[in-house]
N, C-alpha and C positions, 0 to 999 in steps of 0.2 A: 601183522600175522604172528601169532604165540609161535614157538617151537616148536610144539605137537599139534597135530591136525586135531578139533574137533571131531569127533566119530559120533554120528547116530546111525542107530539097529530098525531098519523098518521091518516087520514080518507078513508073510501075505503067503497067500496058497500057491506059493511057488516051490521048485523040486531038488534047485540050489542056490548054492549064497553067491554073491555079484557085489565087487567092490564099484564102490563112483565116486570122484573127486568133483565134487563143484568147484567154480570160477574163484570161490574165494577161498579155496585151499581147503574148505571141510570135508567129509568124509560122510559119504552116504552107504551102509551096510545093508544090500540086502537079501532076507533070509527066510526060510520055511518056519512057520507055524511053531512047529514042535523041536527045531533044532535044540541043542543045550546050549546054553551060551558060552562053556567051556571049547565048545566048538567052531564057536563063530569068536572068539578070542584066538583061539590056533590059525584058524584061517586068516585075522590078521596079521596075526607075527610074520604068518608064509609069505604076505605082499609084502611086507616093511619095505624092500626095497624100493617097489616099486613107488609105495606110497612116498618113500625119501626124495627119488627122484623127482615126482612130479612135481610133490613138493619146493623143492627149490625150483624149476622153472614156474610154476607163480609167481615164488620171491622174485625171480630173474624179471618175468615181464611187469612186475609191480615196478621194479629197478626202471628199467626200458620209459614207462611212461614219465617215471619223476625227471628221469632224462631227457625228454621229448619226444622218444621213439615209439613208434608203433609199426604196426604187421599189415603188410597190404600185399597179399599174392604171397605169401609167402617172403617177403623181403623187408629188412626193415628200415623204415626212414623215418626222417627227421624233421618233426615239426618247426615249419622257420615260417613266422609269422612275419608280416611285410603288406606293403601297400598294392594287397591283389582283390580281386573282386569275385573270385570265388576257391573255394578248396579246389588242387589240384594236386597230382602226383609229375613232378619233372623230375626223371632220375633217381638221386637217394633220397630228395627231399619231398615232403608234404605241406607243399604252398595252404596259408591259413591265412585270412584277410584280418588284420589286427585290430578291426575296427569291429570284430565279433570274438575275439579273445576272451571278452568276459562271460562268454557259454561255450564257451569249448568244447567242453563234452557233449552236450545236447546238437550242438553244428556237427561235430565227427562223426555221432551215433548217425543222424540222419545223412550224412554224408554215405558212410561207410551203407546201410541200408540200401539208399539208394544205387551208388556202385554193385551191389549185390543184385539187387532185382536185373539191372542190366546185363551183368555176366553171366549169371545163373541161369536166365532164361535163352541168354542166346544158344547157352550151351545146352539146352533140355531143347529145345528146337534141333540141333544141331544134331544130337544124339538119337532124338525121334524117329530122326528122318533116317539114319544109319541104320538101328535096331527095328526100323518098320516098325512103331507103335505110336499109338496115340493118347492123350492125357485129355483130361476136361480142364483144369484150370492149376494155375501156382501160387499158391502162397508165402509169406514169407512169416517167422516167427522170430523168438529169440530166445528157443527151447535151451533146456541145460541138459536134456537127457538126448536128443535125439537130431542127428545132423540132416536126417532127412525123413517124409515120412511119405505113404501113398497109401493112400485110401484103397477100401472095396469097391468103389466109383472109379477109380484113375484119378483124381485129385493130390494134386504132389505138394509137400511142404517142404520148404527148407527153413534151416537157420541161416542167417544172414552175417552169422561170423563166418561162414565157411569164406568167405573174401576175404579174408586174414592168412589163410591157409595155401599153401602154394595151389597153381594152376593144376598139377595131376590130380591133386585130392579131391578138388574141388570138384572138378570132372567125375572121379571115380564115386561121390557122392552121387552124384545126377545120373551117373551111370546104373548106381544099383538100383534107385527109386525107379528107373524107368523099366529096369528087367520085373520090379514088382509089376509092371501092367499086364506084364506076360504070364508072371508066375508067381501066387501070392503065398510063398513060401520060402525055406532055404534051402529048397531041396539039391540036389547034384545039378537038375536042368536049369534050377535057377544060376550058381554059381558057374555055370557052361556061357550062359549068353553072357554074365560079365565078365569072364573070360575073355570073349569072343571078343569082345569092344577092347576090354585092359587086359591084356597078360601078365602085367607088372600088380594087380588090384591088393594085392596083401603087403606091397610095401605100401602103399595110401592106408590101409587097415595099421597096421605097424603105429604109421605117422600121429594118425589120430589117435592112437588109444596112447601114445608116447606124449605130445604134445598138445591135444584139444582143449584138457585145461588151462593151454595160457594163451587162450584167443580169447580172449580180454581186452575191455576200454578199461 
């Protein structure tokens, strides 16, 4: 990764500018039609910090895998390959059976996937049934803009890094997708019913705009 983040300027009939860091540390700018670009160059500078920080935690989790380390719940452990017969989480470590070492990544992605479908939905079950609603079906993706989505139907998507992220976030995702069945907006009642379930919801909000770029393979 360069020093300076890559920056691209999208423009679209939107009313303000919104900074986004993707996975590999670029920089997605986006901005109103007619803005001046002297404007959306000020509005860079004004993030620089934030853009610094996030910045190095990619470095940081780029670090972590050349290490061995990866993010499961929020925790990080240590890939120790050995004579097991399937990926497993024991403790700090992330048991990898040595005899598939030569795809590693392709075994963790479906690994990691996999573990996500299962937590995810227990906890969108789990939460259904608290907040009295109901969904038609879950998907899972591996969006870079969007940790959860729900449809005009009740149809819920999630991104399947959020299993990298600790267990309250993960939650407080599922949480808000599911107040969408209720209230297909951000109005006050919507942010009431997530209330209701997290009281704590804006330090999960925090976490993720702090750290979602380095849930990362």
């Amino acid at each position: 990764m360069s020093d300076k983040p890559q920056i691209t300027i999208v423009r679209s009939r939107r009313k303000s500018i919104s900074l986004q860091m993707e996975r590999d540390g670029s920089i997605i700018v986006k901005a109103p039609h007619l803005i001046p670009k002297i404007l959306i160059d000020r509005f860079i500078t004004q993030h620089q910090d934030w853009i610094d920080k996030n910045t190095q935690k990619i470095r940081q989790a780029k670090v972590y895998k050349e290490e061995g380390q990866f993010l499961y719940l929020g925790k990080k452990v240590l890939l120790t390959a050995g004579n097991y017969t399937s990926i497993q989480i024991r403790e700090d470590k992330l048991l990898f059976p040595e005899s598939l070492i030569f795809r590693k990544n392709k075994e963790l992605t479906n690994w990691y996937i996999k573990e996500a479908k299962k937590i995810i939905t227990e906890q969108v079950e789990k939460y259904a049934l608290e907040m009295k609603t109901d969904y038609k079906e879950i998907t899972f993706s591996d969006t870079k803009s969007q940790w959860g989505r729900c449809t005009r139907d009740n149809r819920l998507q999630f991104s399947w890094r959020l299993v990298m992220a600790p267990q309250l976030v993960l939650n407080y995702v599922v949480i808000h997708e599911l107040a969408h069945t209720l209230e297909k907006n951000h109005s006050q009642l919507f942010w009431m019913k997530v209330r209701n379930i997290n009281p704590s919801y804006r330090q999960q909000i925090k976490w993720l705009k702090d750290n979602g770029p380095s849930l990362s393979m």
